[in-house]
N, CA, C, O and CB atoms as a CASP TS submission, in Angstrom:
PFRMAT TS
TARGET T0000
AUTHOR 0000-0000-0000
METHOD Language model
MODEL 1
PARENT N/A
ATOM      1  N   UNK     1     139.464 112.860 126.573  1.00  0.00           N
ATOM      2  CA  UNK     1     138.101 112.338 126.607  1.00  0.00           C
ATOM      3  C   UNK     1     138.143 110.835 126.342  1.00  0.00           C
ATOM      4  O   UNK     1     138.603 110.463 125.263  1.00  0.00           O
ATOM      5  CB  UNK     1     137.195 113.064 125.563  1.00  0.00           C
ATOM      6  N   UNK     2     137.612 109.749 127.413  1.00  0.00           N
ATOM      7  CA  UNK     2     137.262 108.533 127.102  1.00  0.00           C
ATOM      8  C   UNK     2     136.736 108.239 125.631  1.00  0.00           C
ATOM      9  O   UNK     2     136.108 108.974 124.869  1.00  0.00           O
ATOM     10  CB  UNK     2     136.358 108.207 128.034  1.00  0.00           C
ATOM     11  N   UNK     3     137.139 107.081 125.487  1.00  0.00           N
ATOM     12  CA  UNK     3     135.859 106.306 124.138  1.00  0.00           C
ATOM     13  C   UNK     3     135.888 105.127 124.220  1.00  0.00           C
ATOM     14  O   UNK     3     136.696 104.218 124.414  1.00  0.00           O
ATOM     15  CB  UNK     3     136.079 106.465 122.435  1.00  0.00           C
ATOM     16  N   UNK     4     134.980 105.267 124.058  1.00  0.00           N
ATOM     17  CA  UNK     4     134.343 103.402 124.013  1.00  0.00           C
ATOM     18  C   UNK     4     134.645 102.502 122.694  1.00  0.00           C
ATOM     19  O   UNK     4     134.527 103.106 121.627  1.00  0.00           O
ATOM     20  CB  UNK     4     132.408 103.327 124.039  1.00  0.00           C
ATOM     21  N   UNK     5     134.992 101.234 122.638  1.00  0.00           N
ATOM     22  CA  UNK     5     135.690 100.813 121.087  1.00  0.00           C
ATOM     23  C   UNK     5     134.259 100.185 120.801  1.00  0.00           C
ATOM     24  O   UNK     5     133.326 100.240 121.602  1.00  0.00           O
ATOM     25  CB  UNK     5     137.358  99.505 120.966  1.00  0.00           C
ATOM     26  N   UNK     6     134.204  99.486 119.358  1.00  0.00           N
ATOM     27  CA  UNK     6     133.002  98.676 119.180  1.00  0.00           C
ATOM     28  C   UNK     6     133.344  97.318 120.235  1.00  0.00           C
ATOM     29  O   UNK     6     132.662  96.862 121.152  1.00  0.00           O
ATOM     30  CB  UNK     6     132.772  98.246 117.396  1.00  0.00           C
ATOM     31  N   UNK     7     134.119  97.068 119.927  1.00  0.00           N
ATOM     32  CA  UNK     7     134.081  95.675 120.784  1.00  0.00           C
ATOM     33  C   UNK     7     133.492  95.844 122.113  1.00  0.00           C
ATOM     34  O   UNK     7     132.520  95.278 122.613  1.00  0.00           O
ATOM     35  CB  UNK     7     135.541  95.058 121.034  1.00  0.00           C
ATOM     36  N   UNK     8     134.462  96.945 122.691  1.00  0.00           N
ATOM     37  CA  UNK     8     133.958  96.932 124.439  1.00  0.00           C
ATOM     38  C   UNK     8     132.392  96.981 124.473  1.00  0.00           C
ATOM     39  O   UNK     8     131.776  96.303 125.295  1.00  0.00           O
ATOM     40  CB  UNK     8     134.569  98.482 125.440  1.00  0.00           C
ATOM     41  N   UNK     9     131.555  98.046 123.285  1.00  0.00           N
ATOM     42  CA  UNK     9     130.183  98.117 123.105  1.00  0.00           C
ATOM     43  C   UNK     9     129.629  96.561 123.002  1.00  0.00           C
ATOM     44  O   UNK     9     128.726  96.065 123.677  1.00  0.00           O
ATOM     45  CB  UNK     9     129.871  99.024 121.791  1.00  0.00           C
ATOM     46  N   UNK    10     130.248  96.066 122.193  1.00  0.00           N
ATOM     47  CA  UNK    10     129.745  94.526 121.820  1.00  0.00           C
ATOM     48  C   UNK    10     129.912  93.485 123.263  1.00  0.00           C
ATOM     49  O   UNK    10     129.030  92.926 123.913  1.00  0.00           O
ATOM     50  CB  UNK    10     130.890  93.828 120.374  1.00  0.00           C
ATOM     51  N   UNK    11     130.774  93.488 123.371  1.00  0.00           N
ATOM     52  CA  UNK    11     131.039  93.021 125.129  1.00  0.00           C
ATOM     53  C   UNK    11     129.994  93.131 126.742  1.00  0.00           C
ATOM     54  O   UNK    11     129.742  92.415 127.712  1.00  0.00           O
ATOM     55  CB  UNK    11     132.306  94.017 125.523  1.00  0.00           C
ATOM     56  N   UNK    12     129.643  94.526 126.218  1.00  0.00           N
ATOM     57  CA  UNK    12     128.756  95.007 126.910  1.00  0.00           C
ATOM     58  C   UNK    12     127.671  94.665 127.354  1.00  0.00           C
ATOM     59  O   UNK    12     127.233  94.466 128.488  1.00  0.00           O
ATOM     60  CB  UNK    12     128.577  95.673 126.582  1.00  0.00           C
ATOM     61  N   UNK    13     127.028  94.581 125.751  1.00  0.00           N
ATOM     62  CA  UNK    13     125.670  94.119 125.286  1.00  0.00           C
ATOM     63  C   UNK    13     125.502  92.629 125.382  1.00  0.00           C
ATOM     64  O   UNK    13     124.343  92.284 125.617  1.00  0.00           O
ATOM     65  CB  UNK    13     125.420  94.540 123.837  1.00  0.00           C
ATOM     66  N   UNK    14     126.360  91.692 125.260  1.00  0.00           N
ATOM     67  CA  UNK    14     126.110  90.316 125.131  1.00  0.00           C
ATOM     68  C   UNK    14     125.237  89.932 123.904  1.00  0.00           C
ATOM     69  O   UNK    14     124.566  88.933 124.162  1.00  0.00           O
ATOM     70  CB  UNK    14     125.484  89.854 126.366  1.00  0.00           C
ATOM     71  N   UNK    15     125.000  90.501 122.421  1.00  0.00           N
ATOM     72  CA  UNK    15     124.248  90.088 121.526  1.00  0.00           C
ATOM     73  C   UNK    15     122.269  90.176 122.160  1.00  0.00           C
ATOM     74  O   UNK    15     121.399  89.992 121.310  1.00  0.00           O
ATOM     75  CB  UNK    15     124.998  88.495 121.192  1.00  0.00           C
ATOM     76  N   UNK    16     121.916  90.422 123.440  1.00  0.00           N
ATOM     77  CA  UNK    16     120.394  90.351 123.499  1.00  0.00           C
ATOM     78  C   UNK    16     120.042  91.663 123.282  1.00  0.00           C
ATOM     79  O   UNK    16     120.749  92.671 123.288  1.00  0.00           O
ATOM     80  CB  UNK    16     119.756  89.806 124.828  1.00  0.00           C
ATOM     81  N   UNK    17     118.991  91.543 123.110  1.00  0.00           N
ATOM     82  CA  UNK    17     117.893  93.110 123.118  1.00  0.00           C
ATOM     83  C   UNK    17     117.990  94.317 124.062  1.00  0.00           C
ATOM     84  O   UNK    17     118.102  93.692 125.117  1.00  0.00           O
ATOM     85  CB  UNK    17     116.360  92.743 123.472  1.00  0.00           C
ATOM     86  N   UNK    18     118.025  95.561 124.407  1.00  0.00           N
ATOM     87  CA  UNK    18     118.435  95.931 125.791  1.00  0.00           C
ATOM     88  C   UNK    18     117.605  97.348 125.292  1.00  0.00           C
ATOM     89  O   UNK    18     117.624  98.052 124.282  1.00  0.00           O
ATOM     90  CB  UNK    18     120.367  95.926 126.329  1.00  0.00           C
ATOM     91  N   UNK    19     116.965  97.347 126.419  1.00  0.00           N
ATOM     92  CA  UNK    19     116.485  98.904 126.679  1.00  0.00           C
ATOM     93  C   UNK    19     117.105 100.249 126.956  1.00  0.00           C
ATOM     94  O   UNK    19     118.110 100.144 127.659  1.00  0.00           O
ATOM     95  CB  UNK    19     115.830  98.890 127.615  1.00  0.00           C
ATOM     96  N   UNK    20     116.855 101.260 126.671  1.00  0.00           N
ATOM     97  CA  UNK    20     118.172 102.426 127.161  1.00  0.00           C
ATOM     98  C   UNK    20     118.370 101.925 128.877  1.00  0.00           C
ATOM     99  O   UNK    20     119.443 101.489 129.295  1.00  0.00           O
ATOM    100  CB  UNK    20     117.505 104.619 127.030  1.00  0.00           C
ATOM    101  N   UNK    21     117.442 102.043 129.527  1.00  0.00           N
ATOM    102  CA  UNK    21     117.793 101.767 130.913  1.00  0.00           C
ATOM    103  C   UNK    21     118.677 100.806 131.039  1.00  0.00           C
ATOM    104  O   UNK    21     119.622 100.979 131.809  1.00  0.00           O
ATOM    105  CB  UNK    21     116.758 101.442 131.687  1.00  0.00           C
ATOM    106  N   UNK    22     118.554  99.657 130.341  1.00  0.00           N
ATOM    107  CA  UNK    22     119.371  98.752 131.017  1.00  0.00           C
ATOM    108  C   UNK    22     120.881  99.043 130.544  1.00  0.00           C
ATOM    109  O   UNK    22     121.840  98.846 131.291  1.00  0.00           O
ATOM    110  CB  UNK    22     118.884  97.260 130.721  1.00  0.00           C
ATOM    111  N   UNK    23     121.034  99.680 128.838  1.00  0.00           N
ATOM    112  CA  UNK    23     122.221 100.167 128.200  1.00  0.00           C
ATOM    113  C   UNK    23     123.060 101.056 129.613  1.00  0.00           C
ATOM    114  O   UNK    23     124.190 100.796 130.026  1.00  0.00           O
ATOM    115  CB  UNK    23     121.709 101.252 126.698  1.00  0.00           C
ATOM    116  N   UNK    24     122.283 101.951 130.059  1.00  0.00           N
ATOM    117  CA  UNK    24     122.823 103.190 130.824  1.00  0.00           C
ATOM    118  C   UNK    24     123.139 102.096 132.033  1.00  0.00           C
ATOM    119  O   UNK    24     124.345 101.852 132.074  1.00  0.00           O
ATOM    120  CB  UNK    24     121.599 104.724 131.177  1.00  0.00           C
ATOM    121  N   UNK    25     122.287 101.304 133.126  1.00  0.00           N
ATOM    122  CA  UNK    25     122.972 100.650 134.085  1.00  0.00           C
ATOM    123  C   UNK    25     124.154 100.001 133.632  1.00  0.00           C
ATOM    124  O   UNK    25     125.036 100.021 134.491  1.00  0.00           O
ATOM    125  CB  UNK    25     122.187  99.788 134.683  1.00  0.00           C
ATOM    126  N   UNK    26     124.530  99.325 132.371  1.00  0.00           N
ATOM    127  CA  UNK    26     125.837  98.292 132.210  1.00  0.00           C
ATOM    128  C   UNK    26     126.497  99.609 131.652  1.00  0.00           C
ATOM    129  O   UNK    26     127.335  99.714 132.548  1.00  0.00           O
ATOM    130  CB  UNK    26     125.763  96.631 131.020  1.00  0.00           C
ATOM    131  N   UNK    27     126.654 100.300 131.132  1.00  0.00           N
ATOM    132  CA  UNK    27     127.524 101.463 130.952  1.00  0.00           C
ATOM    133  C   UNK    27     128.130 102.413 132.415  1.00  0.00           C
ATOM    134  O   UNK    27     128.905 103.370 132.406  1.00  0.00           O
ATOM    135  CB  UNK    27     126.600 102.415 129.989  1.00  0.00           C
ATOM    136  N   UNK    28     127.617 101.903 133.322  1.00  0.00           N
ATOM    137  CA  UNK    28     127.394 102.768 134.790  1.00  0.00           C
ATOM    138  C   UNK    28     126.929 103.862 135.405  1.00  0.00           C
ATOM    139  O   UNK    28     127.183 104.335 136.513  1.00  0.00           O
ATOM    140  CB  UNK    28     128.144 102.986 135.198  1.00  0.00           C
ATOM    141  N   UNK    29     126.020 104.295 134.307  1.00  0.00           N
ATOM    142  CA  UNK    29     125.361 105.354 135.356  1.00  0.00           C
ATOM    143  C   UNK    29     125.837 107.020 134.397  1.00  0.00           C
ATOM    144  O   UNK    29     126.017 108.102 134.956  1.00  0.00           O
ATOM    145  CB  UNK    29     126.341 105.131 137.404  1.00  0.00           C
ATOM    146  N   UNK    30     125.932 106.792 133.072  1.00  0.00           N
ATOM    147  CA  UNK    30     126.347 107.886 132.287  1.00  0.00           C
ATOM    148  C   UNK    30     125.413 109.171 132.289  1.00  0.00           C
ATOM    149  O   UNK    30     124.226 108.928 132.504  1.00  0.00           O
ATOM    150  CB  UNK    30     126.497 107.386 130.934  1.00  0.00           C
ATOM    151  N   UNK    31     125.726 110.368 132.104  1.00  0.00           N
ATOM    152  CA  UNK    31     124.748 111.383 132.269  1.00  0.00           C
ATOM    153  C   UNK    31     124.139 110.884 131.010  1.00  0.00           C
ATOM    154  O   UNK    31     124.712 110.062 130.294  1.00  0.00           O
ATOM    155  CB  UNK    31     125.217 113.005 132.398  1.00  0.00           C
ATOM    156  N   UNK    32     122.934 111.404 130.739  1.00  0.00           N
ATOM    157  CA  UNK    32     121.763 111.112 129.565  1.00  0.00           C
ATOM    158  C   UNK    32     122.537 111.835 128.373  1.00  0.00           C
ATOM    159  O   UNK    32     122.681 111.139 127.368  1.00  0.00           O
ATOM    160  CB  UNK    32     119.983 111.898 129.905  1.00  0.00           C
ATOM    161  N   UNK    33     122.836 112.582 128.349  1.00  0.00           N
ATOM    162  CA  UNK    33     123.375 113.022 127.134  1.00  0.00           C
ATOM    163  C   UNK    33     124.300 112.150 126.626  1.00  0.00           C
ATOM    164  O   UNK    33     124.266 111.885 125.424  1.00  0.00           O
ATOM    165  CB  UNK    33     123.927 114.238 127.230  1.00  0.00           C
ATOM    166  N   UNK    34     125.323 111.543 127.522  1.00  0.00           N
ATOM    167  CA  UNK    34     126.322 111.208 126.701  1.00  0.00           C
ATOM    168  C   UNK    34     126.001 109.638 126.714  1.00  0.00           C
ATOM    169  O   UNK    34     126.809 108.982 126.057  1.00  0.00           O
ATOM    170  CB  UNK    34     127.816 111.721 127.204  1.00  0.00           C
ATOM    171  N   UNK    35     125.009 108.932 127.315  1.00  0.00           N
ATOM    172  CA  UNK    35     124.191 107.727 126.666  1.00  0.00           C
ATOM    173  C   UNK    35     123.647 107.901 125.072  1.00  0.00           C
ATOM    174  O   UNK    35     123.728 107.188 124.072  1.00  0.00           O
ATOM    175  CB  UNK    35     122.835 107.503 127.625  1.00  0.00           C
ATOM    176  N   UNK    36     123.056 109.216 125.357  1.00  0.00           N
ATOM    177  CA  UNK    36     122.152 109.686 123.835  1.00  0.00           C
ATOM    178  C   UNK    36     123.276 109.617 122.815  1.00  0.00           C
ATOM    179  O   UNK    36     122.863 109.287 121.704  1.00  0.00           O
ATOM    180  CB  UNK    36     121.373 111.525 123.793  1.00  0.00           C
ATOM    181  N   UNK    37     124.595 109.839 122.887  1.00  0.00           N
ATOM    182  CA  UNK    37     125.501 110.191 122.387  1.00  0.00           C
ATOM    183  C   UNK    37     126.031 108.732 122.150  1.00  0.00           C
ATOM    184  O   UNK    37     125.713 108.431 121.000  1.00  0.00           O
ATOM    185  CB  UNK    37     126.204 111.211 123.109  1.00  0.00           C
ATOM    186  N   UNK    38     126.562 107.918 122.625  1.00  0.00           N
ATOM    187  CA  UNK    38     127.139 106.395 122.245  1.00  0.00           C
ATOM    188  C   UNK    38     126.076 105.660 121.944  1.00  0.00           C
ATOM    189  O   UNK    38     126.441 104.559 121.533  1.00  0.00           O
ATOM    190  CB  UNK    38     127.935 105.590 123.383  1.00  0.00           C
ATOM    191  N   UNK    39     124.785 105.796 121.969  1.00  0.00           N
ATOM    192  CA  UNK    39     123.500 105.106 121.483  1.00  0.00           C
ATOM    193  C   UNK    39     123.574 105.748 119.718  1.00  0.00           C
ATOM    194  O   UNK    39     123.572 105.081 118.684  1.00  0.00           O
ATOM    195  CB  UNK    39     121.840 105.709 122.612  1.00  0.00           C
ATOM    196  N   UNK    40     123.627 107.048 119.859  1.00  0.00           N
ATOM    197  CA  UNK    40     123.434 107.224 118.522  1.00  0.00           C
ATOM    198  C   UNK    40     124.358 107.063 117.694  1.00  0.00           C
ATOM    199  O   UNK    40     124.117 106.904 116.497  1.00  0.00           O
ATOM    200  CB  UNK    40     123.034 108.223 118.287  1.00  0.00           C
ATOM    201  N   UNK    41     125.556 107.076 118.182  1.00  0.00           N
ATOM    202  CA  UNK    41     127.111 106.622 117.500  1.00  0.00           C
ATOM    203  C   UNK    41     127.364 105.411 117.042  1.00  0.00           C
ATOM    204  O   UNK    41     127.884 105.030 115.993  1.00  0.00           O
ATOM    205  CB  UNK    41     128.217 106.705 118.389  1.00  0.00           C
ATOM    206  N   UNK    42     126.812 104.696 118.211  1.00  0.00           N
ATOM    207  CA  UNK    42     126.802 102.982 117.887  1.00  0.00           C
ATOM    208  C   UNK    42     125.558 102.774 116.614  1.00  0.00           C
ATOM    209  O   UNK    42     126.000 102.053 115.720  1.00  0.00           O
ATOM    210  CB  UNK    42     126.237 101.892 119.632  1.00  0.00           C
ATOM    211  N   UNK    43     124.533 103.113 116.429  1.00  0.00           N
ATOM    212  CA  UNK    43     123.406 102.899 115.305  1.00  0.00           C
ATOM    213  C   UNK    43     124.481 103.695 114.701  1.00  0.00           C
ATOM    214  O   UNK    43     125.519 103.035 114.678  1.00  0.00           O
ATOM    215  CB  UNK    43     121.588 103.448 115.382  1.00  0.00           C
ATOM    216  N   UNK    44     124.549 104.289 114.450  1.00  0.00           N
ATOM    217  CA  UNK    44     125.220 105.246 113.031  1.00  0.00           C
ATOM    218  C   UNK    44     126.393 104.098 112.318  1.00  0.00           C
ATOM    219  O   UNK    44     126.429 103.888 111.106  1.00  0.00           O
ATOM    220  CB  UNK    44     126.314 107.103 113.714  1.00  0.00           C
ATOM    221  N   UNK    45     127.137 103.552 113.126  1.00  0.00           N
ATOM    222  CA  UNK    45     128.646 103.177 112.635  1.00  0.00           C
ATOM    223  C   UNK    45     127.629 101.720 112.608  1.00  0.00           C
ATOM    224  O   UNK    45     128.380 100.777 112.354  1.00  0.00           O
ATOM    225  CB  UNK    45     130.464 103.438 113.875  1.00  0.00           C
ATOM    226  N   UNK    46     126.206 101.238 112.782  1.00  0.00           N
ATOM    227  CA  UNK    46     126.413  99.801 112.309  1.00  0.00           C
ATOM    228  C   UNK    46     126.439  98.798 113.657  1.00  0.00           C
ATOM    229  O   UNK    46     126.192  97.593 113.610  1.00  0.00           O
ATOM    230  CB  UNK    46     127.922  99.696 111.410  1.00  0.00           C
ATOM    231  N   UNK    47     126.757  99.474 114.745  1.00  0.00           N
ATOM    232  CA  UNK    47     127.022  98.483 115.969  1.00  0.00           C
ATOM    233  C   UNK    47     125.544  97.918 116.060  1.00  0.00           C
ATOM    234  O   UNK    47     125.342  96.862 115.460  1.00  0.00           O
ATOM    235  CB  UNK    47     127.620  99.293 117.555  1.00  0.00           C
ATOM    236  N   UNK    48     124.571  98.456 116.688  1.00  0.00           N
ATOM    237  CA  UNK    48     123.374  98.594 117.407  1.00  0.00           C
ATOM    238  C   UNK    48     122.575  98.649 115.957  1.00  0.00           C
ATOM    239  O   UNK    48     122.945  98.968 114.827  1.00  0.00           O
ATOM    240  CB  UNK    48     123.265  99.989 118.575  1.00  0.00           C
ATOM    241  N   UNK    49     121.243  98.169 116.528  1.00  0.00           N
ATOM    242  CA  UNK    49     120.571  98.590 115.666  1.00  0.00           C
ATOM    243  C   UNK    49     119.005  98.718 116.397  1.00  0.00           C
ATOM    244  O   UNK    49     118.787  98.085 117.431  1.00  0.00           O
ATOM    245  CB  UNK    49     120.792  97.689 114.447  1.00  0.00           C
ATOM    246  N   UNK    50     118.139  99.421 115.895  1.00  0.00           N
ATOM    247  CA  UNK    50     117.030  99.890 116.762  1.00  0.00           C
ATOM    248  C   UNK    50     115.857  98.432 116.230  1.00  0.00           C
ATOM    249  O   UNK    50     116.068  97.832 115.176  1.00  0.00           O
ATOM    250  CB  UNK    50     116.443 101.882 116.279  1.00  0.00           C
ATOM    251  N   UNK    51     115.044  98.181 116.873  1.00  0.00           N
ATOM    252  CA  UNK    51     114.069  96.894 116.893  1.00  0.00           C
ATOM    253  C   UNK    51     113.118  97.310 117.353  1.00  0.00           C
ATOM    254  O   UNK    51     113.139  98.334 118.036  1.00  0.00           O
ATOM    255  CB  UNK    51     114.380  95.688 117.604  1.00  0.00           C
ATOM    256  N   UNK    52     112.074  96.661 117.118  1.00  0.00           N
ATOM    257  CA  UNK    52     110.395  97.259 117.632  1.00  0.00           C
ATOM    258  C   UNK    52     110.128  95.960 118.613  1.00  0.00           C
ATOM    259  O   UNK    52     110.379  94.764 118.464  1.00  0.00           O
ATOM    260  CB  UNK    52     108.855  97.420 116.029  1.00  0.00           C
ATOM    261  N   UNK    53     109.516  96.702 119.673  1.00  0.00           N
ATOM    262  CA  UNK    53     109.175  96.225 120.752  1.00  0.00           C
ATOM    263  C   UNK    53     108.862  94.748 120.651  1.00  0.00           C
ATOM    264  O   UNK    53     109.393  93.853 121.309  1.00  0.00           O
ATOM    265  CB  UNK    53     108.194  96.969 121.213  1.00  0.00           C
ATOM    266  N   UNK    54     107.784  94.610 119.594  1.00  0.00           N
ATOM    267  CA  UNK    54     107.363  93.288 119.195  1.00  0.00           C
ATOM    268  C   UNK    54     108.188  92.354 118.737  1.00  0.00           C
ATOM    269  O   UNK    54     107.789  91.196 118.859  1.00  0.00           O
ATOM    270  CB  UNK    54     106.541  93.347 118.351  1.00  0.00           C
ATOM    271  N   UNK    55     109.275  92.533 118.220  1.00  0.00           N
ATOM    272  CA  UNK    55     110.537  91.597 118.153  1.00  0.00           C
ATOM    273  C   UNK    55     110.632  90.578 118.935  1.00  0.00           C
ATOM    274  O   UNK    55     110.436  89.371 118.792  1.00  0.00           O
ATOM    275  CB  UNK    55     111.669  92.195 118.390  1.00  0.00           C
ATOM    276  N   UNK    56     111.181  91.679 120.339  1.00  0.00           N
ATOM    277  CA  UNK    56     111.197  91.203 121.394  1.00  0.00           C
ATOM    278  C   UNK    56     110.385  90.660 122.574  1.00  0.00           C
ATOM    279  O   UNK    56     110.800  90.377 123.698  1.00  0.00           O
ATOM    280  CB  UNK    56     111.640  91.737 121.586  1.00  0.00           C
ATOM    281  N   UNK    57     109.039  90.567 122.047  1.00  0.00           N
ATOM    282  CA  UNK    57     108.213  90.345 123.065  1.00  0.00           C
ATOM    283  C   UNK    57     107.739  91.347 124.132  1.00  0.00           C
ATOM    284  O   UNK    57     107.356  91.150 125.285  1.00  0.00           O
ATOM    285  CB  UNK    57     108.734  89.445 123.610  1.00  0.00           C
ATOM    286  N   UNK    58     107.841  92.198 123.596  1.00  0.00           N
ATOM    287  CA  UNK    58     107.082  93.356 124.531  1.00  0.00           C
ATOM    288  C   UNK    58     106.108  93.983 123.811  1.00  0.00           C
ATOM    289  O   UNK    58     106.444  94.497 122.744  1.00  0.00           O
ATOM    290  CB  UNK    58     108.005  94.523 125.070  1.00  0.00           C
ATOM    291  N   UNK    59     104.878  94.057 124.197  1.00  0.00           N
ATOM    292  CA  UNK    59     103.777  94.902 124.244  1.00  0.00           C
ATOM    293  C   UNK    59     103.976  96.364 124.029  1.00  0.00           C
ATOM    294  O   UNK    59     103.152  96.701 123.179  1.00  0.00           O
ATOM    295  CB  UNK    59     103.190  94.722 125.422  1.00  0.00           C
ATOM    296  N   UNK    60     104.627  97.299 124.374  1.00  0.00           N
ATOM    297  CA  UNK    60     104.446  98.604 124.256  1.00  0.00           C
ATOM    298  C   UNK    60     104.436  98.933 123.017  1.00  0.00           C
ATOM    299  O   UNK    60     104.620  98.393 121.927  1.00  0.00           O
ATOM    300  CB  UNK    60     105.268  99.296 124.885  1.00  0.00           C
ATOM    301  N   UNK    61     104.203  99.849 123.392  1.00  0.00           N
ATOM    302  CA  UNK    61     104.226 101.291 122.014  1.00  0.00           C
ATOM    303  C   UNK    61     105.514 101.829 121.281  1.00  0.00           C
ATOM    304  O   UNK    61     106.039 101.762 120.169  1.00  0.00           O
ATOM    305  CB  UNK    61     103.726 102.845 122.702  1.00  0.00           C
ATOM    306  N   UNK    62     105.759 102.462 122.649  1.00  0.00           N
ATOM    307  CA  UNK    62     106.973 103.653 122.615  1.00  0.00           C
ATOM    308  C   UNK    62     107.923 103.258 123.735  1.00  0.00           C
ATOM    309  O   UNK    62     107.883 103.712 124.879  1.00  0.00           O
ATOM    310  CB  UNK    62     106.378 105.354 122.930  1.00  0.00           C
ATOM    311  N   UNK    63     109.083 102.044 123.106  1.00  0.00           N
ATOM    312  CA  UNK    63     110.074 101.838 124.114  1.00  0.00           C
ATOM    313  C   UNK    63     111.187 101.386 122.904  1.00  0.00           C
ATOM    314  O   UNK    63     111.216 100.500 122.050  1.00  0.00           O
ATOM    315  CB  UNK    63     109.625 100.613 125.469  1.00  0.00           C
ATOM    316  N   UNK    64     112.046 102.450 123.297  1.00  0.00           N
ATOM    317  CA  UNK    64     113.266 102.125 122.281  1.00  0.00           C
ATOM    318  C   UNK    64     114.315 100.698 122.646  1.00  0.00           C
ATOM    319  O   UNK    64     114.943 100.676 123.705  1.00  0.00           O
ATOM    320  CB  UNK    64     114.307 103.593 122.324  1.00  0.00           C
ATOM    321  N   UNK    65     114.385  99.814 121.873  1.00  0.00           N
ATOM    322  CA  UNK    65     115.409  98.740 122.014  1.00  0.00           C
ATOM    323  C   UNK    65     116.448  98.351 120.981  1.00  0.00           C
ATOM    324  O   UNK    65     116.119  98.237 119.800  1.00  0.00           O
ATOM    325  CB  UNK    65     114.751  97.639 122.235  1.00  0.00           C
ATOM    326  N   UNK    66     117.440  98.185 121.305  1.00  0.00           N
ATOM    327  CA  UNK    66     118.808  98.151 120.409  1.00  0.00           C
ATOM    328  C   UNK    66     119.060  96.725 120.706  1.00  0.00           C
ATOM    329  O   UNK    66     118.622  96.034 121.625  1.00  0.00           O
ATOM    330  CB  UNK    66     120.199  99.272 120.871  1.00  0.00           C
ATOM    331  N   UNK    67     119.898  96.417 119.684  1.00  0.00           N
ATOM    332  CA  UNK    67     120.022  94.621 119.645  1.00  0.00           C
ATOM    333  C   UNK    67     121.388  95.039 118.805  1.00  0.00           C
ATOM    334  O   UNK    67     121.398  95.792 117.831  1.00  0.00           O
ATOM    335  CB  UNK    67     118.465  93.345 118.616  1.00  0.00           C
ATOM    336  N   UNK    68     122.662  94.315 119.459  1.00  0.00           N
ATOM    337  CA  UNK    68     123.846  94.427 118.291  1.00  0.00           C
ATOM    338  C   UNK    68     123.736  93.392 117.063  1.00  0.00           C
ATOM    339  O   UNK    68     124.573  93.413 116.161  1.00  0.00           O
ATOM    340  CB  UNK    68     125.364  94.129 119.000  1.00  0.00           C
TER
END
């Protein structure tokens, strides 16, 4: 089974804000589960961390965004 290191995660991300969608396009196209799965791995160990919309300048409600 693949794994992803923190760095390659950090690499990934470039330090900005990122929506799951955009996480899952630079990851390539992962089934949803196993996005759900390195999203929640990365917050757990400290990589990622979850941010409210308004941080970032978005208006919504209910849109999850991670920022390393």
């Amino acid at each position: 089974m693949p794994t992803i290191t923190d760095t390659q995660l950090l690499s990934i991300f470039k330090g900005a804000p990122l929506s799951r969608r955009t996480i899952r396009s630079r990851l390539g196209f992962p089934p949803r589960t196993v996005l759900s799965a390195v999203i929640f791995s990365a917050v757990k160990r400290g990589v990622l961390k979850t941010v409210e919309p308004i941080e970032v300048g978005c208006n919504k409600y209910s849109q999850y965004l991670y920022k390393p």
